[in-house]
C-alpha positions as CSV (number, residue, x, y, z in Angstrom):
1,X,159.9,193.2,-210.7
2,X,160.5,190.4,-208.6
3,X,163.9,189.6,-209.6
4,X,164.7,193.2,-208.7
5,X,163.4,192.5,-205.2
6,X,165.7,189.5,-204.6
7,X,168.4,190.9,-205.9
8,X,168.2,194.0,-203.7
9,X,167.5,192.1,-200.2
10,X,170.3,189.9,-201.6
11,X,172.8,192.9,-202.0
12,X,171.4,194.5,-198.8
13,X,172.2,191.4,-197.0
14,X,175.5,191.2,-198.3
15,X,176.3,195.1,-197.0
16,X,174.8,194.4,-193.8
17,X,177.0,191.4,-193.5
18,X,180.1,193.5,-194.3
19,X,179.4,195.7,-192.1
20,X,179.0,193.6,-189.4
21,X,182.5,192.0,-190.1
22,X,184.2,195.2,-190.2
23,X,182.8,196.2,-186.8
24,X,184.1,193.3,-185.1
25,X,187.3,193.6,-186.4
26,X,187.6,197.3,-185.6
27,X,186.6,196.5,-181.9
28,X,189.5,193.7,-181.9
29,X,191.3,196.2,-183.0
30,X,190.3,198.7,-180.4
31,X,190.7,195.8,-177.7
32,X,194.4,194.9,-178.4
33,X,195.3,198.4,-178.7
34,X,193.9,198.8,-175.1
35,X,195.7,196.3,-173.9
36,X,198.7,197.1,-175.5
37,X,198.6,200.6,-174.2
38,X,199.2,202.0,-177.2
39,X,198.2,205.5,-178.8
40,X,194.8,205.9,-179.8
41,X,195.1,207.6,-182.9
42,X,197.3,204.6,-183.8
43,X,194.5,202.7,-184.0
44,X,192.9,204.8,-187.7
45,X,191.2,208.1,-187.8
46,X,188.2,206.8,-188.3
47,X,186.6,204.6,-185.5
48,X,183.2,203.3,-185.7
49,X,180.5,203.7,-183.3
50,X,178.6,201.0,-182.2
51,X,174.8,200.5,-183.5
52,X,173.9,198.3,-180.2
């Protein structure tokens, strides 16, 4: 049973990570394309909200 507990906060850790990543990029994203002046919805039809 333990291994099964390290190996979930392990994976969770991992998701949480990615997601983390991938929210920083997507406000880079969101950033350039602001200062770019380009087109919202060139910037992906899904934009992710922020969790702070």
């Amino acid at each position: 049973m333990r291994f099964n507990s390290i190996a979930y906060h392990q994976q969770a850790q991992t998701v949480h990570a990615r997601f983390e990543r991938s929210g920083r990029a997507w406000a880079g994203l969101a950033e350039f394309a602001a200062a770019e002046q380009l087109d919202p919805r060139s910037c992906g039809s899904t934009t992710p909200t922020s969790t702070e």
